[in-house]
C-alpha positions in Angstrom: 44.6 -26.1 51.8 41.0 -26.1 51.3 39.8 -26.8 47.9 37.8 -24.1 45.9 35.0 -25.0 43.8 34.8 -23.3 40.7 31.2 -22.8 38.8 30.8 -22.2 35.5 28.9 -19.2 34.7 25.4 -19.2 33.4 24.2 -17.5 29.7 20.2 -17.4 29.7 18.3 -17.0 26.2 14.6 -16.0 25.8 12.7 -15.8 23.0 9.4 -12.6 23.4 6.5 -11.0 21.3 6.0 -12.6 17.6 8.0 -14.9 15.4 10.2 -13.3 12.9 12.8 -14.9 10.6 16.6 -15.5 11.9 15.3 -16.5 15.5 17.0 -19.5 15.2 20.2 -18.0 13.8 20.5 -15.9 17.0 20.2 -18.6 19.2 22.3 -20.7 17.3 24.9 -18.1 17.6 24.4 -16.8 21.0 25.0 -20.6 22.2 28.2 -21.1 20.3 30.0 -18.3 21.1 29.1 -18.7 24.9 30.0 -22.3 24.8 33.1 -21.6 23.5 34.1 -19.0 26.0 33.1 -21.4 28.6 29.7 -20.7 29.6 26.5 -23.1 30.6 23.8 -21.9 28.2 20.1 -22.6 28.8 16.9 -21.9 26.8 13.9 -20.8 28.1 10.9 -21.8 26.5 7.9 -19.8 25.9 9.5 -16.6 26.9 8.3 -15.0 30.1 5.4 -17.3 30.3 6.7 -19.3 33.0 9.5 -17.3 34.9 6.7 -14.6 35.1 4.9 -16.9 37.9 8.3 -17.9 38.9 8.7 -21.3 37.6 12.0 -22.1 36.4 11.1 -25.6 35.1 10.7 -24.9 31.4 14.1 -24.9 29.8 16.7 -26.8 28.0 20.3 -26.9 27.8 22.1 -26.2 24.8 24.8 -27.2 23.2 26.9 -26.8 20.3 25.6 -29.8 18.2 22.0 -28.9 19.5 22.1 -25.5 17.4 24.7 -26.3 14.6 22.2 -26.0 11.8 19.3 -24.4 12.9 20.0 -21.0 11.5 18.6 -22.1 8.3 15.4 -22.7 9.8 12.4 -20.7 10.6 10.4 -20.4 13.6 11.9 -20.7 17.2 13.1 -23.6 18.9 12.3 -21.7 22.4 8.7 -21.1 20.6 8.1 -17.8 21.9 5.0 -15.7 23.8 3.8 -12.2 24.2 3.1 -12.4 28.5 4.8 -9.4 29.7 6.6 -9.4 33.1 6.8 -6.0 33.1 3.2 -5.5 34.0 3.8 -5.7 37.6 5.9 -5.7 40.2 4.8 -9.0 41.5 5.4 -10.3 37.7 8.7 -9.0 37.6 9.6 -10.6 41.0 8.9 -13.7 40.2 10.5 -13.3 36.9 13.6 -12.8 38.8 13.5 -15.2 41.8 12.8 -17.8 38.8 16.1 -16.4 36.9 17.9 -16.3 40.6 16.8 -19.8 40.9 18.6 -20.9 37.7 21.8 -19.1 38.6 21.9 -17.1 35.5 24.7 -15.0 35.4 24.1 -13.3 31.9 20.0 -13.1 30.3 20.0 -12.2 26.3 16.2 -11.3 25.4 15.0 -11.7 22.0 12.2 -9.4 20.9 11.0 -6.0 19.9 10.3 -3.6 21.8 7.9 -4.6 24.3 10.4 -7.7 25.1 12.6 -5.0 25.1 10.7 -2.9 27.2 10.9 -5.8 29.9 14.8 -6.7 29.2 15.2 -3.0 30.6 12.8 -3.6 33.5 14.6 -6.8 34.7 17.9 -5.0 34.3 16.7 -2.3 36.9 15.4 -4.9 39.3 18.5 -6.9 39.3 20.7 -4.0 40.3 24.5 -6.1 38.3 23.0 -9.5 39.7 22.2 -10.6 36.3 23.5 -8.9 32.8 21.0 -8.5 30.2 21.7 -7.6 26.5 18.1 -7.4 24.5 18.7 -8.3 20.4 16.3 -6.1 18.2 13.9 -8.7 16.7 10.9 -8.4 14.3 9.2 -7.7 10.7 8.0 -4.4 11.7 11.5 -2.6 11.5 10.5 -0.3 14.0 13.6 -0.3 16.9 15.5 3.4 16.7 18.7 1.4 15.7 21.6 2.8 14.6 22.9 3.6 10.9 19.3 3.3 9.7 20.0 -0.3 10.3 16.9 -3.1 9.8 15.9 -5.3 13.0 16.5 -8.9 11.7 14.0 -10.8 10.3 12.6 -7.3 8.4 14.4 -8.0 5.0 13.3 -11.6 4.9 9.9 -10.6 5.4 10.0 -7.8 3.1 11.6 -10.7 0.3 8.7 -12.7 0.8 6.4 -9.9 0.6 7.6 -8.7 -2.2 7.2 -12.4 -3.8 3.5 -12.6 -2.7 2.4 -9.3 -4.0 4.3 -9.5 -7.0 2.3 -13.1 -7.9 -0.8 -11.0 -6.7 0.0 -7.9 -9.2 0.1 -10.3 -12.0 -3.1 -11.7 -11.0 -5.2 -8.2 -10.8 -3.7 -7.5 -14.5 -5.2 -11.1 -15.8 -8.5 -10.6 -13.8 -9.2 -6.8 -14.3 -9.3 -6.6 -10.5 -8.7 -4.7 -7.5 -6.4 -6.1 -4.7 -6.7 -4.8 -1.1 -3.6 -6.2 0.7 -2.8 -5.6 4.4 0.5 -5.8 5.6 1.7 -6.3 9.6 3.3 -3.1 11.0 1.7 -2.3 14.5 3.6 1.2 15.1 5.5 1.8 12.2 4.9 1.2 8.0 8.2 -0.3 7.2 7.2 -3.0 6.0 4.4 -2.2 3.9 5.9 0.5 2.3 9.2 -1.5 1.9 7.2 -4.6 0.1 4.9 -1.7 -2.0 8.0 0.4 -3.3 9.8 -3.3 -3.9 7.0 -4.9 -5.6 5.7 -1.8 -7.8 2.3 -1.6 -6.3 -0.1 0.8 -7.8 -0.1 2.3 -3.9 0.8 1.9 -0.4 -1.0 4.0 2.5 0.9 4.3 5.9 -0.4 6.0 9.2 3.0 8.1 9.5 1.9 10.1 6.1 -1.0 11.4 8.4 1.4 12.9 10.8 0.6 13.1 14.3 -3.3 13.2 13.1 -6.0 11.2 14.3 -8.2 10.9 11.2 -11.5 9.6 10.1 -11.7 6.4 8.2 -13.7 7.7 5.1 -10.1 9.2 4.6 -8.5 6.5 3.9 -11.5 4.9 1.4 -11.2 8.1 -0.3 -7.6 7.8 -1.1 -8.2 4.1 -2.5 -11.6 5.3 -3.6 -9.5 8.5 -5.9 -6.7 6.1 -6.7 -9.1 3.1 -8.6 -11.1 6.4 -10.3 -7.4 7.6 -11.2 -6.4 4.3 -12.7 -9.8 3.9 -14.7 -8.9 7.0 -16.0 -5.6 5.4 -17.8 -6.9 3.0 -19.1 -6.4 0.1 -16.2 -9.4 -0.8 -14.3 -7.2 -2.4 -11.8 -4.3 -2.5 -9.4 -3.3 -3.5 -5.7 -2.9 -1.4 -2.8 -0.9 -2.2 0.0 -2.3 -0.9 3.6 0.0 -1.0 6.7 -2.1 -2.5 9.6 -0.7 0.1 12.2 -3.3 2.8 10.0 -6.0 1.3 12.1 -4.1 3.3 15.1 -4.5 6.8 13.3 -8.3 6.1 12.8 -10.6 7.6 15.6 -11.7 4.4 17.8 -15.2 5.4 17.8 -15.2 6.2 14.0 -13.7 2.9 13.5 -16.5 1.1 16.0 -19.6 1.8 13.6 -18.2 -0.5 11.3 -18.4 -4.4 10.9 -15.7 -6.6 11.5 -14.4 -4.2 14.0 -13.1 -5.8 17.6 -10.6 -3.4 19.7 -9.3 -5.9 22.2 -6.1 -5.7 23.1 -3.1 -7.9 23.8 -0.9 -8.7 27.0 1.0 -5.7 26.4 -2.0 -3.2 26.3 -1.5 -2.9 22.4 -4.7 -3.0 20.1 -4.5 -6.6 18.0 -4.5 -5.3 14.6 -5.1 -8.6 13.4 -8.7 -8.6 15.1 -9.6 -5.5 13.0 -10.4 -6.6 9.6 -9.3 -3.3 8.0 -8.7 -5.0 4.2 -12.5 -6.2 4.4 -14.1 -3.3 5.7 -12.6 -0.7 3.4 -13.2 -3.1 0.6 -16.5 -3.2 1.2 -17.4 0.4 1.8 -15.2 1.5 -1.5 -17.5 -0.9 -3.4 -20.7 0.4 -2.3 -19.5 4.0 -3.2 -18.9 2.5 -6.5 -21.8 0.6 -7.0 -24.2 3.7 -5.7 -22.7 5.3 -8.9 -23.0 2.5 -11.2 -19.5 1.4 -11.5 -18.8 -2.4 -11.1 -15.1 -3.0 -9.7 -13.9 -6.4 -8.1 -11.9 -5.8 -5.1 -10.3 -8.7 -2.9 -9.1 -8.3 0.3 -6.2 -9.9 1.7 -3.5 -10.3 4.7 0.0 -10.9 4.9 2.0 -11.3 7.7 1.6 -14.7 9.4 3.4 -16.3 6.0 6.0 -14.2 6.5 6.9 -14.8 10.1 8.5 -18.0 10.0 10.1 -18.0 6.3 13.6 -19.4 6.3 15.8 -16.4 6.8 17.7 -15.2 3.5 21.2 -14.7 3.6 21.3 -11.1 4.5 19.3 -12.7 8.0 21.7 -15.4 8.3 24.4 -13.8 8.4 23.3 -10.6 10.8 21.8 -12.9 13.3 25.3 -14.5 13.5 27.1 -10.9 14.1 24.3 -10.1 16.7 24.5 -13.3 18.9 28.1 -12.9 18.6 28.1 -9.2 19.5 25.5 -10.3 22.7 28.0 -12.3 24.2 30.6 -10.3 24.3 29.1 -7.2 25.3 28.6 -9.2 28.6 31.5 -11.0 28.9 32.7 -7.5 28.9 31.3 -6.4 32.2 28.1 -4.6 30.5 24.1 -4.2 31.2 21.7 -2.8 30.2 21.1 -2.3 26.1 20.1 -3.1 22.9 23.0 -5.0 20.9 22.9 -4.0 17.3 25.3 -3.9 14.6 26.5 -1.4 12.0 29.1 -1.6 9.4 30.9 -4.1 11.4 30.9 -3.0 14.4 29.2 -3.6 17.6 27.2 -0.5 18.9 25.1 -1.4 22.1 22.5 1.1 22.6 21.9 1.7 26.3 18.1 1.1 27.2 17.9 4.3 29.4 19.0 6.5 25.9 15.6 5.1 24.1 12.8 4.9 26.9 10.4 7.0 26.2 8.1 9.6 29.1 5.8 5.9 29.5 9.0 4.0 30.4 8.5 2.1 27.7 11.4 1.8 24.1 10.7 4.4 21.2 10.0 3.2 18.6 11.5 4.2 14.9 8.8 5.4 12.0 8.9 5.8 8.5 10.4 9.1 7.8 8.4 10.9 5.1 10.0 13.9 4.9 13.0 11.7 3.3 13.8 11.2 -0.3 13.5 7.6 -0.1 9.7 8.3 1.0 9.4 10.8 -1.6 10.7 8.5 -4.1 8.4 6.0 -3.2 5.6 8.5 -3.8 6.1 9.6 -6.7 5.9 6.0 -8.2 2.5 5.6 -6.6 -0.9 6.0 -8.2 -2.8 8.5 -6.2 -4.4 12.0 -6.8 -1.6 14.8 -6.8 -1.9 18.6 -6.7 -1.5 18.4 -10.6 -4.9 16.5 -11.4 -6.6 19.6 -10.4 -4.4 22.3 -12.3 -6.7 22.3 -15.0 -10.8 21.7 -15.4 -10.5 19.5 -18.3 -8.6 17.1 -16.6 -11.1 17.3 -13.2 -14.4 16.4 -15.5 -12.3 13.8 -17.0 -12.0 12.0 -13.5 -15.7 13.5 -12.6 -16.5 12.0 -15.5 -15.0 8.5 -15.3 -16.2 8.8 -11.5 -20.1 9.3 -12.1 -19.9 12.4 -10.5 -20.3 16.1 -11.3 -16.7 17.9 -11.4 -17.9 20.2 -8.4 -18.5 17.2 -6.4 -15.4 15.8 -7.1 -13.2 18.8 -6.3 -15.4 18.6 -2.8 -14.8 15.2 -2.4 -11.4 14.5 -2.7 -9.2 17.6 -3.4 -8.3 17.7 0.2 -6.0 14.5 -0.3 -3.4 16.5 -2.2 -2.8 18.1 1.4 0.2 17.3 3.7 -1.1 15.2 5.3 -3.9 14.1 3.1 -6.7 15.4 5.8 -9.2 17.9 5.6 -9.2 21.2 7.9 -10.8 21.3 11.3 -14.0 22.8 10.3 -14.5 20.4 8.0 -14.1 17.9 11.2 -12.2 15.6 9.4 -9.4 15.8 12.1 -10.2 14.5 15.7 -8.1 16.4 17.9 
């Protein structure tokens, strides 16, 4: 009787887009759980860097031991990279000759949603040959999970956030100054608003609260511009505002090209790099000047966060979700399925099928702040901004006239509009580009 040679199957895990914290926990779960249900489980470095010119080379295999204790650890040990397969066919050929030539059997993807975008993709093209499960990954929270549920590595960022602006808060109260703080978010304001609202800033602005508006960017230095004169006013010539990134999206491109600092090039994935746009210094600078043209002296620094918060260690909360998403990976695919994003929710594993949450662009929604909801609201009404109520009655306008340098006419002109939902002014006015 002939003899049959068994092979034991093979469990793929790629690492896409930017670092977040609890990378390593996945892996480290992921591997275990396949290794102990008798898989081969390989690492591919660099995500689709290589396999994307079909190169199969760049891997590792792991092991138990390998991954034991890396969950505590930051970073990735794949590394990671934002080349996107998914940007041609050819790319998306190679990506999957070089997958065919590793005999994967199952691929788990690691990333948000363009890494997601290209799990899906490779799915399609493989046609059952290889299973793919994509695990929601990044700081920005912005994957339309389930249950209102964070992707990992959010909360971690939010904690250390939270930490930085809470030293910084301290600071503007000891200095007397102004604090311009810019927080990652590319589509969504999750995290700014979640760090603000944590922290106590004195406000937070995020591009959902202009709705589906284009606006200009004197909007936005008005709002910071009425908030510093609205502060003054009580007494505290100082504060920190937090400014989601992903408000440089909702500012007309051409509006936003007269200004210094300002590059629009764009990354891999045909997304504008926020980080190239220097939104913190030029608003800074152009709310000072207003100031200064009216004789009022206010410090402002500028500032980023986002790259410190990448790579923090993972707090518990990360820990111990990455460990229920690896596990929930494997064993959608051990399972017989393909095709989704493996999330979690009170317990229980709830894959969300890619096809349910690719949007008319073939690409995966993604989830924004709601501010219609009461934890928005909340959030607002803690914030130091102008409100409908600063202009119920005159004496109270020429107050912040007043404190403002300017006549209470010119005031009402100048920044009533912001009380508006959402804080733009009407189309004659121009203020919205359509």
């Amino acid at each position: 009787m002939k003899e049959e040679h068994y092979r034991k199957k093979t469990l793929a895990i790629l690492v896409g887009g930017g670092p977040a914290p609890g990378i390593n926990g996945v892996i480290r779960s992921i591997t275990i759980e396949a290794v102990n249900s008798g898989l081969n489980v390989i690492g591919i470095y660099d995500g689709f860097e290589y396999l994307s010119r079909g190169d199969s080379s760049h891997i590792i295999e792991l092991r138990i031991d390998d991954v034991s204790r890396i969950h505590f650890d930051g970073g990735s040990i794949l590394h990671t990279s934002r080349v996107n397969p998914a940007k041609s066919q050819e790319m998306l050929e190679a990506t999957l000759k070089a997958l065919t030539q590793l005999s994967v059997d199952y691929l788990v993807t690691i990333g948000g949603d363009d890494t997601a975008t290209s799990g899906y993709k490779i799915d399609q093209l493989a046609k059952g040959q290889i299973q793919v499960a994509h695990i929601p990954k990044t700081i920005d929270n912005d994957l339309p999970l389930p249950g209102n549920m964070p992707t990992f590595g959010y909360q971690t960022a939010r904690d250390f956030g939270f930490r930085i602006v809470q030293s910084i808060m301290m600071d503007a109260a000891t200095t007397r100054r102004w604090y311009y703080i810019v927080s990652m978010g590319r589509k969504a304001g999750h995290l700014a608003l979640g760090i603000g609202k944590a922290a106590g800033a004195t406000l937070t602005i995020i591009g959902e609260e202009f709705r589906d508006r284009t606006i200009r960017f004197e909007t936005v230095c008005d709002i910071l511009e009425a908030s510093i004169i609205k502060r003054m006013a009580q007494g505290n010539p100082y504060g920190v505002a937090i400014l989601a990134e992903g408000i440089i999206t909702r500012i007309d491109q051409e509006d936003l090209m007269k200004h210094p600092y300002v590059n629009l090039e764009k990354d891999l994935h045909g997304n504008i790099r926020l980080s190239e746009v220097d939104i913190g210094r030029i608003t800074k600078d152009e709310v000072r000047r207003r100031l200064r043209e009216r004789g009022i002296n206010v410090t402002i620094v500028n500032k980023d966060i986002g790259y410190e918060l990448r790579c923090a260690s993972p707090i518990p909360f990360d820990c111990e979700y990455t460990q229920d998403l690896g596990y929930a990976a494997v064993r959608y695919l051990l399972d017989g399925n393909s095709g989704a994003i493996v999330t979690v929710d009170k317990g229980h594993l709830i894959p969300v099928r890619f096809e349910d949450i690719i949007n008319a662009d073939g690409r995966i929604s993604t989830r924004e702040v709601d501010v219609d909801s009461d934890s928005y609201q909340v959030a607002r009404k803690y914030m130091i901004r102008l409100e409908a109520g600063d202009f119920d009655e005159v004496k109270n306008i020429a107050r912040l006239a007043l404190i403002g340098n300017m006549k209470t006419d010119d005031f009402i002109e100048k920044f009533k509009y912001l009380i508006n939902d959402p804080p733009v002014r009407d189309l004659s006015n121009q203020d919205i580009i359509s």
